[in-house]
C-alpha positions in Angstrom: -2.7 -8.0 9.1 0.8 -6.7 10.1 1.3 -3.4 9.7 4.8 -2.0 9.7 6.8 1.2 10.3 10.4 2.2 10.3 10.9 5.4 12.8 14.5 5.8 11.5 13.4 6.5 7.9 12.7 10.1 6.1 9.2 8.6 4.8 6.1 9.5 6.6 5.1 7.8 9.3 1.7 7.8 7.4 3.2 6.7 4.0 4.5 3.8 5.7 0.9 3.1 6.9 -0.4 3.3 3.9 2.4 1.7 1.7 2.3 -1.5 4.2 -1.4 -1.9 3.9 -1.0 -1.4 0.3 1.2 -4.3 -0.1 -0.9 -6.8 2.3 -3.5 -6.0 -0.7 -1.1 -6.8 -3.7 0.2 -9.6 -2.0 -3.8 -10.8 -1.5 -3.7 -10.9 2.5 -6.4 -8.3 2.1 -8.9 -8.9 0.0 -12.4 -6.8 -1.1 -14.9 -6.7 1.9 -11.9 -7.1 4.3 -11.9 -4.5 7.3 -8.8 -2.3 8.5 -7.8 -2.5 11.8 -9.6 0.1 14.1 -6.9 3.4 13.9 -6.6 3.6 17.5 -5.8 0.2 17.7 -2.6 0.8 14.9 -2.0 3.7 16.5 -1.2 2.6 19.7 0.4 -1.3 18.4 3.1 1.1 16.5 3.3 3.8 19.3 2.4 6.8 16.8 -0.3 9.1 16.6 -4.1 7.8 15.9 -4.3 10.9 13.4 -1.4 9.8 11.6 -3.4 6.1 10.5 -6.0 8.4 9.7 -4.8 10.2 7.2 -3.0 7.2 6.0 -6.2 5.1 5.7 -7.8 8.5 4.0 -4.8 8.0 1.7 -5.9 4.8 0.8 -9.4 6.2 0.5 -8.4 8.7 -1.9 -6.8 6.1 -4.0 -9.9 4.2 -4.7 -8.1 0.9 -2.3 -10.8 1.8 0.9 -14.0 2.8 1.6 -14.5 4.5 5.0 -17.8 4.8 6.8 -18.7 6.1 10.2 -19.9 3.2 12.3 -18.8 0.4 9.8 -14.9 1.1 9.7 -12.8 0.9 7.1 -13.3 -1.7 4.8 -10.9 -2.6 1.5 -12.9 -2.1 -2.2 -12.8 -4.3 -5.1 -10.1 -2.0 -6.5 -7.5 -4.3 -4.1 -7.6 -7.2 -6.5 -6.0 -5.1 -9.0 -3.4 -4.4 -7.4 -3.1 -8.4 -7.0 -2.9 -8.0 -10.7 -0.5 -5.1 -11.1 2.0 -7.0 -9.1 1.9 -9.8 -11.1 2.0 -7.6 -14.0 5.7 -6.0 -12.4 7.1 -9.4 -11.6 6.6 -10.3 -15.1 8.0 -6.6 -16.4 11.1 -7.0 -14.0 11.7 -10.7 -15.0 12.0 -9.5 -18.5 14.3 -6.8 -18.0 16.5 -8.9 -16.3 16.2 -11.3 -19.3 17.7 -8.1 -21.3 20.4 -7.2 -18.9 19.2 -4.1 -17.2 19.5 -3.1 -14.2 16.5 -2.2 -11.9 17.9 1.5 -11.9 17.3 1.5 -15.6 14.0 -0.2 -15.4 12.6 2.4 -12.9 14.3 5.3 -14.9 12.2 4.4 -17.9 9.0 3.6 -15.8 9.3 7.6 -14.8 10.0 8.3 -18.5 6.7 7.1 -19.5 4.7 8.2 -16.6 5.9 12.0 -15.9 
């Protein structure tokens, strides 16, 4: 699993975390039953601090997408494979809108329409 980070950007360094290991799951690189890398270990691979994985993989645990457990790490739920299916689901939407002409600006401004 290659996690990745951009120091240069406004986003948190733990959003990054979080957002990369979120698309190794939609993009079905991590599946249910799969472990995270140990925090220290990330921590140290992307020169950032081992409290800033951690509350990115609590993040993730908070969304349903991990299951943390003392002395058995952090392993990835069965909620992943939905976002397998999600993606699928956006490639479709974003084809489509294409098909009408709009732009992806559009596109995302009615997505926040519907969800706010």
């Amino acid at each position: 699993m290659l996690i990745r980070i951009d120091p240069t950007s406004d986003t948190a360094l733990y959003d990054q975390v979080a957002a990369s290991v979120r698309a190794e799951m939609a993009s079905g690189r991590l599946a249910a039953g799969d472990r995270l890398p140990v925090a220290r270990e990330v921590a140290a691979s992307l020169a950032i601090n081992v409290h800033t994985v951690l509350k990115a993989y609590q993040n993730l645990r908070d969304e349903g997408l991990v299951d943390m457990r003392r002395g058995r790490g952090v392993v990835v739920t069965d909620a992943a494979a939905s976002l397998v299916l999600l993606t699928e689901d956006i490639r479709a939407l974003v084809g489509r809108a294409a098909a009408l002409g709009l732009s992806p600006a559009t596109l995302a401004a009615l997505v926040k329409e519907i969800t706010v």
